[in-house]
C-alpha positions as CSV (number, residue, x, y, z in Angstrom):
1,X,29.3,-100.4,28.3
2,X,31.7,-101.1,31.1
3,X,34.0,-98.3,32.9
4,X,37.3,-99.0,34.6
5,X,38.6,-95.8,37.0
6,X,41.6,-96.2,38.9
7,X,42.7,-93.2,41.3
8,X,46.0,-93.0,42.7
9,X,46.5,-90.3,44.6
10,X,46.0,-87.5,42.2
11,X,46.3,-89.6,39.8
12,X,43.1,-90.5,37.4
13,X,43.0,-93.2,34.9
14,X,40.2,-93.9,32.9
15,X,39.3,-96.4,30.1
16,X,36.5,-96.6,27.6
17,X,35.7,-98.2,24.6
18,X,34.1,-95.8,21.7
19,X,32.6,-92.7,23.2
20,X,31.2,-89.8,21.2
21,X,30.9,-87.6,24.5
22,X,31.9,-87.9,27.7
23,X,31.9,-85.5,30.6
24,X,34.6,-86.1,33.6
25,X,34.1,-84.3,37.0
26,X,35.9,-84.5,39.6
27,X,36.3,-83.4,43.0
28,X,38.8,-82.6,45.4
29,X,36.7,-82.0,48.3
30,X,37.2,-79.4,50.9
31,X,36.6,-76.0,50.5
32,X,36.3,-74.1,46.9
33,X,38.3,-70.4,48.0
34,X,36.8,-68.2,45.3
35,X,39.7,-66.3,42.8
36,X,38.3,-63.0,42.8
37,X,35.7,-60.7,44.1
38,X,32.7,-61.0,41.5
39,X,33.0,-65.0,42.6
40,X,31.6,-64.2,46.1
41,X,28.3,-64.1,46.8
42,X,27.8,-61.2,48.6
43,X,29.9,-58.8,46.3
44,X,28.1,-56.2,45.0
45,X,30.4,-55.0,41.4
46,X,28.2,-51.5,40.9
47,X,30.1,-48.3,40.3
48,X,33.4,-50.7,39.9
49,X,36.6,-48.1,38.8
50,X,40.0,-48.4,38.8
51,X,41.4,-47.3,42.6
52,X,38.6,-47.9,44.3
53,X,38.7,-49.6,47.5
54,X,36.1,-52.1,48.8
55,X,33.8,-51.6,52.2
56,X,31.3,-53.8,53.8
57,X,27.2,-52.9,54.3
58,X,25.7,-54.5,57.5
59,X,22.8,-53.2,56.5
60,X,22.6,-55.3,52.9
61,X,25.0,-57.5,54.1
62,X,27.7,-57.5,50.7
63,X,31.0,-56.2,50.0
64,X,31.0,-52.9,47.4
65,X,33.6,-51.1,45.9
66,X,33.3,-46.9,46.9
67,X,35.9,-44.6,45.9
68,X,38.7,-43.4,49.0
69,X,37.2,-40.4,49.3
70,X,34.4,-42.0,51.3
71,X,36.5,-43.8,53.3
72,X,38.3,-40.6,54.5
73,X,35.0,-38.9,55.4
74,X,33.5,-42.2,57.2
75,X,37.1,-42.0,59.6
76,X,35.8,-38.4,60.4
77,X,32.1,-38.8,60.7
78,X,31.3,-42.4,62.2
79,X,30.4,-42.6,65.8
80,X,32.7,-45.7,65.6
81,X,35.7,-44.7,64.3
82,X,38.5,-42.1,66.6
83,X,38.8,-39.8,63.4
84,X,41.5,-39.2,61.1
85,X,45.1,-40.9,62.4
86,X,47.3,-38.7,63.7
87,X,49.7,-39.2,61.6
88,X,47.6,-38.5,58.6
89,X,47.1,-35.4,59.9
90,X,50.5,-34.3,60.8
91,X,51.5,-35.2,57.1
92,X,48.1,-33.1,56.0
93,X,49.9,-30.1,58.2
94,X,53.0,-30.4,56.5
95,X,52.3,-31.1,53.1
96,X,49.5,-28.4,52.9
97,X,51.4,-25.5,54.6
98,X,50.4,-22.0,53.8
99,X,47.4,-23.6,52.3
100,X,44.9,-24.9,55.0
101,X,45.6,-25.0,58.6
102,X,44.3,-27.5,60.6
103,X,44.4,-26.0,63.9
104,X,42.3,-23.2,63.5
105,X,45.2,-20.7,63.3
106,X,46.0,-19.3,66.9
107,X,44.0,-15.9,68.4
């Protein structure tokens, strides 16, 4: 059986005679960018819901979805990170007058 392939730019061309089955690969080269997070590697899919954002684990070394909430109290409890921004807070203040204060009231 003899095989003719001609490539023209992104062009292929390729002749056979009879052929029950016949695979055809090709490559590009260069890198392979994956779609979507479950095509990565180091993605970790457990406890997946809708809203949830995704963090990264130096200690496992993978990307994991966790819901907001965590994200919110790891801006006010790691040593790392200044706290809340300001203006988060400022809008906290407003939008929850008259129900928490977050400066402690005055004495």
């Amino acid at each position: 059986m003899t095989y003719k392939v001609t490539v023209s730019s992104n062009n292929y061309t390729v002749k056979l005679g009879n052929v029950s089955k016949l695979k055809v690969q090709t490559s590009s080269g260069g890198v392979q960018l994956p779609a979507k997070f479950s095509d990565l590697s180091d993605y970790n899919a457990t406890g997946l819901n809708d809203k949830y954002v995704i963090m990264y684990d130096a200690a496992t070394q993978t990307y994991y979805p966790v819901n907001p909430d965590v994200v919110l109290s790891a801006a006010t409890t790691e040593p790392i990170s200044p706290g809340l921004p300001a203006d988060f807070e400022n809008q906290l203040d407003i939008d929850l007058d008259n129900k928490i204060d977050l400066d402690a009231g005055t004495f």
